[in-house]
C-alpha positions in Angstrom: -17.0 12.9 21.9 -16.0 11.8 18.6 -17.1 9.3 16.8 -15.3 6.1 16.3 -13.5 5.5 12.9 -12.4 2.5 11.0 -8.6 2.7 11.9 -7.5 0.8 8.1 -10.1 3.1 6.0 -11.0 5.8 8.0 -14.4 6.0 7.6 -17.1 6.4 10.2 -17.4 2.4 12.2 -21.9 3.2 12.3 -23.2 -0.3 14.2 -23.4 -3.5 11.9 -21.2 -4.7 9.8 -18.4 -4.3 12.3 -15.3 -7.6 13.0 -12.2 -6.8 15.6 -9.0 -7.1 14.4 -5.6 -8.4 16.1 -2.3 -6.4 14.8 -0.7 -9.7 15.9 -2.7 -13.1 14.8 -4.1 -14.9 17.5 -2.1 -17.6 16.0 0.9 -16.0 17.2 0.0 -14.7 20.2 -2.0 -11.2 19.7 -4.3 -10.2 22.4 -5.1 -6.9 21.8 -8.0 -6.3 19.1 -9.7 -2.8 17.3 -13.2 -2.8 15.9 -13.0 -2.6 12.0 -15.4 -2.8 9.0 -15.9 -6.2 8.1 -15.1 -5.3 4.8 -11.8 -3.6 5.5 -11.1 -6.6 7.7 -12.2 -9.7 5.0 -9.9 -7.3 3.0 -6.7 -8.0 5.1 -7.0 -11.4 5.3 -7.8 -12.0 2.2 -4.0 -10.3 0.9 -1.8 -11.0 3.9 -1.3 -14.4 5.2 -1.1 -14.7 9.2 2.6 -14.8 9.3 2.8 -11.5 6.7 1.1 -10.3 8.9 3.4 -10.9 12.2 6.6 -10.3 10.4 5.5 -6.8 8.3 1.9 -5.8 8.3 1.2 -5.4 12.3 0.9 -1.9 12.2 -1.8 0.3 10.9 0.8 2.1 9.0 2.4 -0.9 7.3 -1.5 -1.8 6.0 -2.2 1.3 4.6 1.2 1.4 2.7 0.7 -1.7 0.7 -0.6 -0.8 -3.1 -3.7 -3.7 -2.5 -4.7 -1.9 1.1 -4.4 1.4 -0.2 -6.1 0.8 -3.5 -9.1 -1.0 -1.6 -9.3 2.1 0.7 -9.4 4.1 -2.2 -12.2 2.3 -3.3 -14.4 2.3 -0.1 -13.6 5.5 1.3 -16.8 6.3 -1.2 -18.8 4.0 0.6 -21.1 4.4 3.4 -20.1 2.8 7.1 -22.7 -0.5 7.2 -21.6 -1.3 2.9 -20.3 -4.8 3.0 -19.6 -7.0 0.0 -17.2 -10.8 0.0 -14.1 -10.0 -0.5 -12.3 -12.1 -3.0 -8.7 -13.9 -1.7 -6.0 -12.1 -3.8 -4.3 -13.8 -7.1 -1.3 -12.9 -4.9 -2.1 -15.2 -1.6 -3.7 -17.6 -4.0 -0.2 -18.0 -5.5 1.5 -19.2 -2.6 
């Protein structure tokens, strides 16, 4: 059997440091949730605001694609599974 994988970074899940994640906020609705890295999951929340998040980033996909995601996972793809750091909220979100 496999083992599990992050499905934003890719990286090996290991057994701490580890949040679910709804493709579809809570707030609006979204049942259905998918163990992530903290980190990689701090890291979404910390760009997209719940409603970006309903209306373009409910896919895996549409995460990866955006140049913050994919720089992060650039950036932690070096890391090993448990590494955990705060995440910062984006100048971006900040802005609105």
């Amino acid at each position: 059997m496999d083992a599990e994988r992050c499905p934003l970074c890719g990286r090996l899940l290991g057994k701490v440091n580890i949040d679910r994640h709804h493709l579809v906020p809570k707030t609006f609705k979204g049942r259905e949730q998918f163990p992530i890295h903290k980190i990689c999951h701090r890291k979404i929340h910390s760009v997209f605001t719940e409603r970006e998040l309903l209306q373009h980033y409910h896919t895996w996909e549409a995460l990866r694609a955006h140049a913050d995601i994919r720089t992060f996972i650039d950036w932690v793809a070096k890391k090993p599974p448990e590494f955990y750091v705060r995440t910062e909220t984006s100048a971006r979100k900040k802005s609105r």
